[in-house]
Residue, then its C-alpha position, 0 to 999 in steps of 0.5 A: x500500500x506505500x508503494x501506491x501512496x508513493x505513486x499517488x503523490x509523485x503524480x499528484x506532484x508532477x500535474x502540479x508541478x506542470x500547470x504551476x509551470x504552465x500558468x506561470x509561464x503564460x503569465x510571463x509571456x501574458x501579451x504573446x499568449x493573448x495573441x495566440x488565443x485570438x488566432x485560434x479559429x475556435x475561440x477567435x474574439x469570444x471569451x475575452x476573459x479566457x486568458x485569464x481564466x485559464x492562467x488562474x485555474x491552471x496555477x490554483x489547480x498548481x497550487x492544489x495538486x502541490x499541497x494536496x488538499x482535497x487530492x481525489x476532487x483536485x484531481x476530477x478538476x484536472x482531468x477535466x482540464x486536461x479533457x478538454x485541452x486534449x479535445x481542443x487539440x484534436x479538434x483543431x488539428x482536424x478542423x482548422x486550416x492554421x494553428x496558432x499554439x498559445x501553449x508557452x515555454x517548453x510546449x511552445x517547440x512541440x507540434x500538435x501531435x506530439x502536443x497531443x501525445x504529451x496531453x494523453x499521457x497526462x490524462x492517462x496519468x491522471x486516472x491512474x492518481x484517481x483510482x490508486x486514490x480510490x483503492x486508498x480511500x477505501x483502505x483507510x476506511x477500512x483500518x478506520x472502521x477497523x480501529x473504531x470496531x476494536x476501540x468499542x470493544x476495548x471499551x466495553x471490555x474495561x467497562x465491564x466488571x472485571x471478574x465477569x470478563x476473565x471468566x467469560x475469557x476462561x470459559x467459565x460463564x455459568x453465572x451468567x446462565 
């Protein structure tokens, strides 16, 4: 089971650390990035605000991922992210005539298809944080409902008086019955 804790936080660390680099480096290069998202053929002069948007949401999800808060809810948010780029990507790829990239830093040099690759593997990445994070979950609640189980019976144990419970121990209960 550490082992898959282990893996757990290592994906968890890298999405986070990737949409902390993401973000800040569209923010450091705001102007360029602006531009590129009024070139795309899909979202040309509609959401005047999704420059914004997606710098804040991809550095808050950063953020999240990195400090682990809410990991499984964190993560749902980050798939769907990721989803939806990977299907922006897809979809110009076969619909648009000219693809400007608004992606900045090191995914700035890739193409589109390895763009969508790199996309992919993160998705797939990320289901893999979900489940392992699922099969943990249900491991903690199960050593907790363990604990509480042998914590009542502890409990009941000393509360009762203490003749009565070495002899139920010892078999010898007849004065119960």
């Amino acid at each position: 089971m550490k082992n898959l804790t282990i893996i757990n936080f290592a994906i968890s660390t890298i999405l986070g650390l990737l949409m902390l680099y993401s973000g800040s480096s569209k923010l450091l290069d705001f102007h360029n990035f602006t531009e590129q998202i009024d070139k795309s053929p899909f979202l040309y002069n509609r959401f005047e605000i999704l420059p914004v948007l997606l710098i804040t949401i991809e550095t808050v999800l950063g953020v999240l991922l990195l400090t682990h808060y809410k990991r499984k809810l964190v993560l749902y948010f980050h798939l769907y992210l990721m989803s939806s780029f990977t299907v922006y990507i897809y979809l110009m790829m076969q619909k648009a005539s000219y693809l400007p990239c608004a992606c900045m830093g090191i995914f700035e040099s890739l193409s589109w298809q390895e763009h969508l690759w790199v996309n992919i593997i993160l998705v797939v990445l990320n289901l893999i944080a979900i489940f392992i994070g699922t099969d943990l979950n249900k491991e903690e609640q199960y050593k907790n409902h363990k604990q509480r189980i042998t914590g009542s019976y502890n409990t009941i144990r000393r509360a009762s008086p203490s003749g009565a419970t070495d002899q139920m121990d010892n078999g010898r209960n007849s004065q119960y019955f």
